[in-house]
N, C-alpha and C positions, 0 to 999 in steps of 0.2 A: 460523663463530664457535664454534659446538657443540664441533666436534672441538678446536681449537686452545684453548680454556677447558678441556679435561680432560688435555691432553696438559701445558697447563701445571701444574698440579695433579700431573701423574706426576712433573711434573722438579721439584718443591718434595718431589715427591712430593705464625574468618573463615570464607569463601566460596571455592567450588573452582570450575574451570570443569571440567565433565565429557562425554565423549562418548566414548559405549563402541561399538567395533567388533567385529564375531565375528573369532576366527583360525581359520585354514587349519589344525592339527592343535594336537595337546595335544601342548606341546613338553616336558613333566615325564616323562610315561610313557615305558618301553624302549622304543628306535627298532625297526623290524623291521627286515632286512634291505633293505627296497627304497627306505626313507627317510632312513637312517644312512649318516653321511658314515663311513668309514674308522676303525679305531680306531686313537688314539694310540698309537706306542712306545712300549712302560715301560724307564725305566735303573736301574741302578742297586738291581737286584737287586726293583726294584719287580713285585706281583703282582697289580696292580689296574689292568687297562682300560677303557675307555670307549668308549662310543657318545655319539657329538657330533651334532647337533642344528642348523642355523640359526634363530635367533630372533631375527626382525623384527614391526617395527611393518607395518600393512598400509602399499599404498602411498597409499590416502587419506588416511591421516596424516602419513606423513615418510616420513623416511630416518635413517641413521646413527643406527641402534641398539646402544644399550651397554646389557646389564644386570649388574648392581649386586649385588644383593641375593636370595636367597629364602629360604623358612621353609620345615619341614616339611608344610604342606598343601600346596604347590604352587606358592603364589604366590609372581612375582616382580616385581622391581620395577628400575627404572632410567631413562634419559632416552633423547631422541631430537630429530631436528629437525622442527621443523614443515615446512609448503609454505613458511611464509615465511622459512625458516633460523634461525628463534628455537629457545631450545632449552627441551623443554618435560619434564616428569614425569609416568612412568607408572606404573600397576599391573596386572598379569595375570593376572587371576581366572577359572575354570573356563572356559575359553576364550573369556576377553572382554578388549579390553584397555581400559582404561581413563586418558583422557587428567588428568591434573594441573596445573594454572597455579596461584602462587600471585598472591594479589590484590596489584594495588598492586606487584607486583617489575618491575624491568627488563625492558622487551620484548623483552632479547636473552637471555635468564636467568629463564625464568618460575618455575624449580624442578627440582631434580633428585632422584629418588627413590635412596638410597643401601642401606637395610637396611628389614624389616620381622619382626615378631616375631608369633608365633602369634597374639595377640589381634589384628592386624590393623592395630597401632601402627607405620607407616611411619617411617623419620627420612629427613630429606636436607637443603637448602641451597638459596638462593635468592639472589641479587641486587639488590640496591635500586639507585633511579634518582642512588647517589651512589657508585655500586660498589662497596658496601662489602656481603660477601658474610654472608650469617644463617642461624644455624640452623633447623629448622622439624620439626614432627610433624603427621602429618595421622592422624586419628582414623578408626577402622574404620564410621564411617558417614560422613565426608567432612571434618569439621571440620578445619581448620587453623590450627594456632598457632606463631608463631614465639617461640621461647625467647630469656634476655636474653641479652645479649652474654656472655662469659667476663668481659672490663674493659669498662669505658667508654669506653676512647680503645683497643679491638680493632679494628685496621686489616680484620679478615676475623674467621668464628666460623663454621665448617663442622663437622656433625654428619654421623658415618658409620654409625655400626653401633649397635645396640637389641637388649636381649636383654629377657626375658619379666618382668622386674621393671621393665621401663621403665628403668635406665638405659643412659646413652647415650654414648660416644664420639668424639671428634672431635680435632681441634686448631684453632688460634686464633690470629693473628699479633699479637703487642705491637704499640705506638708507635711501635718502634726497627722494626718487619717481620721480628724475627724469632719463627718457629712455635714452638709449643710442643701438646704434648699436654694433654686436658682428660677431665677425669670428670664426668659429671652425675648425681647421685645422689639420692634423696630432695629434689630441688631446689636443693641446693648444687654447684659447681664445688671440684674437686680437678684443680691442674694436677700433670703428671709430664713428667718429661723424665728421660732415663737419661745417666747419670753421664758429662759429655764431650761431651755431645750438640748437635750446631751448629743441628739444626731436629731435628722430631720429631712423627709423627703417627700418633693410633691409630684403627685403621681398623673392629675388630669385639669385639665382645663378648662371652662365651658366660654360659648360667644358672647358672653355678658362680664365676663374675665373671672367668672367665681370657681375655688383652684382645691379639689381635694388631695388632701394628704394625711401626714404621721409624723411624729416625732416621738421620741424616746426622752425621761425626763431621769432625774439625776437618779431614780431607783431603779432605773431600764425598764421601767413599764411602758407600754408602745399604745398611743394615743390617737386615733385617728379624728382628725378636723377638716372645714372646709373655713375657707378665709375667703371673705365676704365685704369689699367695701372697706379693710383693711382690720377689719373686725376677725376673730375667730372663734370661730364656734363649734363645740365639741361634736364628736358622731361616736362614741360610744356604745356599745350593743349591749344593754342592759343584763349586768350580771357576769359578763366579759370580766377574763384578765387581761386583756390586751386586745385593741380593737383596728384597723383599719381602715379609711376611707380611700377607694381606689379608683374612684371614676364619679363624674356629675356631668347631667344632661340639662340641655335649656331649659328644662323644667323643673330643675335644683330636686331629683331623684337625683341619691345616690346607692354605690355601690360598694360591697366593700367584703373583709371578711373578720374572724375573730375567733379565739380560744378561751378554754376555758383550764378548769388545771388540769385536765388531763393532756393536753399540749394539741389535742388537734383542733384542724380550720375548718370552720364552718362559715358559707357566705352569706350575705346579708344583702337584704335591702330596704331603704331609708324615705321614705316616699309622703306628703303629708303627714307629719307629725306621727307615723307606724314603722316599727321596724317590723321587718319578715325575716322568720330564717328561711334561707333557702339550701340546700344538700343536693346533689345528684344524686337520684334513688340509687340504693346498693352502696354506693361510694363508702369509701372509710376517709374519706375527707375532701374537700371542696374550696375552691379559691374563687372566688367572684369577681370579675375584672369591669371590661369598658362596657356601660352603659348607653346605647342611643334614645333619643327622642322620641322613640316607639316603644319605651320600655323593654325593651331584647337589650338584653345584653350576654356576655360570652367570660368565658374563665377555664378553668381546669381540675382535674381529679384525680383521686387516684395514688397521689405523690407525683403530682406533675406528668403522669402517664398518659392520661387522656384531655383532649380538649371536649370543651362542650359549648351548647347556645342555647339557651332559653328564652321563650316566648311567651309572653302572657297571656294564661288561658282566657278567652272569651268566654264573656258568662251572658 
């Protein structure tokens, strides 16, 4: 159920339940050699590698870990399945992990943790027992709240990315189902959608307010941009049929992934005027998510089987 609820998501494009586990190493810090999977090829004239990482939940708590999200201390955030194939939210704090449910949502959708911002401010998305999907922030001592809908008659209202002034990210389906981009700001909703746009979702934020996303145009080709000062400007992975931008950092790196026509995801990164592919060695396919201000950023593989972190090889 996990997997196949995020996979759909790719192709559209209170009270906590807590229980913290130790992990097996600190997957943020440089692999050394005897722990580091293979470093990706860089294309494309790209001059930045990587030491890649596995980043799983232990196995007393699940499986099929995706993560999402992390901020400049370390932490990262994303979902996984329980023993009972529910799929639940987590946080990863100085080698602990720590499990998420939100109260009162779908047993098969307890929460998924998507971004989290230095104060500690996670965002992600929940499910209610009428599947209609909500946004939610959970507060750096555990609190949980779910934000109002975008409309009233919002068929869905999923919140992706958070930067350090608390706003927030996301898109939202009308009445009619189709998606649309949203701003949460000071407490108020600004929708956006780019000029032609048949769906559209923004996926990260950065503290300068510049916002990576996607949209799909009237031939469902999936277009990844960053909106910049009200400007947009394409992230496209040269030679791509379909591209993604999934995450930007103060340093306007971005993250992202894309296909070609064979249908699978290879991730990418966008960094002075160089794109890099990047692949988890071995993998048969790669999703590249939240980017921090250290260049580390985190994603998944596998067909959403496995999480991973990557670190940028020092040279």
């Amino acid at each position: 159920m996990l997997k196949h609820r995020i996979l759909a998501t790719l192709a559209t494009l209170s009270i906590f339940a807590i229980a913290g586990c130790e992990s097996g190493s600190d997957p943020v810090a440089p692999a050394t050699s005897d722990d580091a999977a293979t470093e990706s090829n860089a294309v494309l004239g790209g001059r930045v590698s990587y030491d890649f990482q596995a980043f799983d939940v232990p196995a007393e708590m699940g499986n099929y870990t995706s993560a999402f999200g992390n901020n400049n201390l370390g932490t990262i955030v994303g979902n996984y399945a329980a023993p009972d194939g529910n799929a639940h939210g987590f946080i990863y704090r100085n080698g602990r992990f720590i499990d998420v449910a939100v109260p009162d949502a779908a047993s098969f959708d307890r929460g998924s943790l998507t971004d989290i911002n230095e104060l500690g401010i996670a965002v992600g998305s929940f499910t209610d027992v009428d599947d209609v999907a909500h946004t939610f922030v959970r507060g750096p001592f555990g609190n949980i709240a779910a934000l109002p809908d975008r409309a009233p008659d919002a068929l869905s209202s999923e919140g992706y990315g958070i930067n350090n002034r608390g706003t927030i990210v996301g898109n939202f389906r009308d009445a009619a189902g189709i998606r649309h981009g949203f701003i949460w700001r000071a407490g108020q909703y600004t929708t956006f959608d780019p000029p032609g746009a048949r769906s559209t979702r923004l996926n990260a934020i950065n503290d300068r307010g510049e916002i990576a996303g996607q949209y799909t145009d009237a031939e469902s080709h999936v277009h990844g941009f960053i909106l910049r000062d009200g400007n947009i400007q394409p992230v496209e992975f040269p030679g791509a049929v379909s591209s993604r931008a999934s995450s930007i950092n103060n340093r306007g790196h971005i993250t992202g992934f894309y296909n070609n026509d064979d249908g699978v995801w290879h991730g990418f990164v966008y960094r002075d005027g160089e794109y890099t592919a990047v692949d988890f060695p071995g993998s048969i396919d790669t999703v590249a998510f939240g980017i921090n201000d250290w260049g580390t950023f985190v994603g998944t593989y596998d067909e959403f089987s496995r999480g991973f972190v990557a670190v940028p090889r020092r040279h």
